[in-house]
N, C-alpha and C positions, 0 to 999 in steps of 0.2 A: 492626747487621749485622756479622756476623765479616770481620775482614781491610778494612772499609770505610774512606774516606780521609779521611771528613767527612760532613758535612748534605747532603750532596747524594744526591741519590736518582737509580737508575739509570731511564733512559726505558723506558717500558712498550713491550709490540707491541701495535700495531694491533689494534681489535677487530673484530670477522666487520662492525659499521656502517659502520666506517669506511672497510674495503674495497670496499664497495659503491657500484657505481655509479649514477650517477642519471639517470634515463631520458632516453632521445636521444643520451645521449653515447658515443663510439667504442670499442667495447673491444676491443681487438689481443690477438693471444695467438702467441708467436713457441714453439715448441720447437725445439733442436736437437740430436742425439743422433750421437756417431762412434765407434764401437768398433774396435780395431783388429783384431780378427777372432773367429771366430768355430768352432766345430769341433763333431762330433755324429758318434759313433760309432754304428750298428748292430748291436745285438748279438742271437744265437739263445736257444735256451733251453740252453743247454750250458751255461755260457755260451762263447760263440765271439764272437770281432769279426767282423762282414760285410763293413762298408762302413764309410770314414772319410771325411766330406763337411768341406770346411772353406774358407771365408766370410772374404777381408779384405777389410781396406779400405770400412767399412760406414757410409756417413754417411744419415742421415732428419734431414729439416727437416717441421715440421709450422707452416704459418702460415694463422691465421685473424681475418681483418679484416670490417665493416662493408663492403659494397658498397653502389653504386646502381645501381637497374636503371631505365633510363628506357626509356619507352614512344615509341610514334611522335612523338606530337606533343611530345615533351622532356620529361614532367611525371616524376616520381615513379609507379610502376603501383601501382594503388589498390591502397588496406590494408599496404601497405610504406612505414612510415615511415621517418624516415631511417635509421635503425640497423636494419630491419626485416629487411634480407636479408645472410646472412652469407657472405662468399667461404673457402673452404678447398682451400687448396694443399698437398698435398703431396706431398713429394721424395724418391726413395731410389736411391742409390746405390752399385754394389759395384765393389770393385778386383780383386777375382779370385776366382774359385771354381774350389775343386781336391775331384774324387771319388776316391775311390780303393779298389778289391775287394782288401779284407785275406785273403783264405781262399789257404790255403796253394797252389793248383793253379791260381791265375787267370794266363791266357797273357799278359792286359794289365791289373799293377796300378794303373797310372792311365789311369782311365777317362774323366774329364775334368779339363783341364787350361787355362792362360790360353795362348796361343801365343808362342814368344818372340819379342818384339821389340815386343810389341801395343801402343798408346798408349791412355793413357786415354782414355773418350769415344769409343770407335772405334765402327763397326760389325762389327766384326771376328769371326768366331765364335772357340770353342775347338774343341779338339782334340775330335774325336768317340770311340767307342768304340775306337776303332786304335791309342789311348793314347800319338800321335805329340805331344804335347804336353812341355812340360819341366816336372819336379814344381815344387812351390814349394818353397823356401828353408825 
């Protein structure tokens, strides 16, 4: 091997057998994905910009486990072995969404906006079409 430092040989990957799991046993699977934002233009056939919609603060979690589903009397529900029923959660999350009517004549270029002062997690809505919301940054 070129540039090698000796008899040692570098460790192989895994093969598709060896990542294989074997039956009954729990197989997890966590994803997690956060983009810091996100943006998407509308354009005409001119071309013209329409509308510029734009996404931050974007986190998705995707988690999927082994559950058990027990029946009344405690067992296992027939033909669900233990690995049999699989639980799937997932999460998504956004930090603000701002729309905004690019065309030269709109009375309110932001159409929706986060309201100031909003906390994350809130119930809070945004600015409606009145465009009384504050851009984002």
């Amino acid at each position: 091997l070129a540039g090698g430092s000796g008899g040692e040989d570098a460790p192989s990957p895994p093969s598709l057998a060896s990542l294989a799991t074997p039956p009954g046993s729990s197989v997890r699977l966590s994803l997690s994905l956060q983009l810091a934002g996100v943006g998407v233009s509308v354009v005409d056939s001119s071309p013209c910009e329409l509308l510029y919609a734009t996404v931050r603060g974007i986190s998705a979690e995707l988690r999927r486990a082994p559950r058990t589903l027990s029946g009344l009397s405690g067992g296992l529900l027939p033909g669900l072995g233990a690995a049999g029923a699989m639980a799937l959660e997932v999460t998504l999350a956004v930090g603000a969404i701002q729309v905004d009517n690019q065309t030269r004549t709109a009375r309110c270029p932001v159409m929706l906006a986060p309201t100031p002062g909003q906390t994350s997690g809130g119930a809070r809505g945004a600015a409606g079409a009145a465009g009384g919301g504050a851009p984002l940054p």
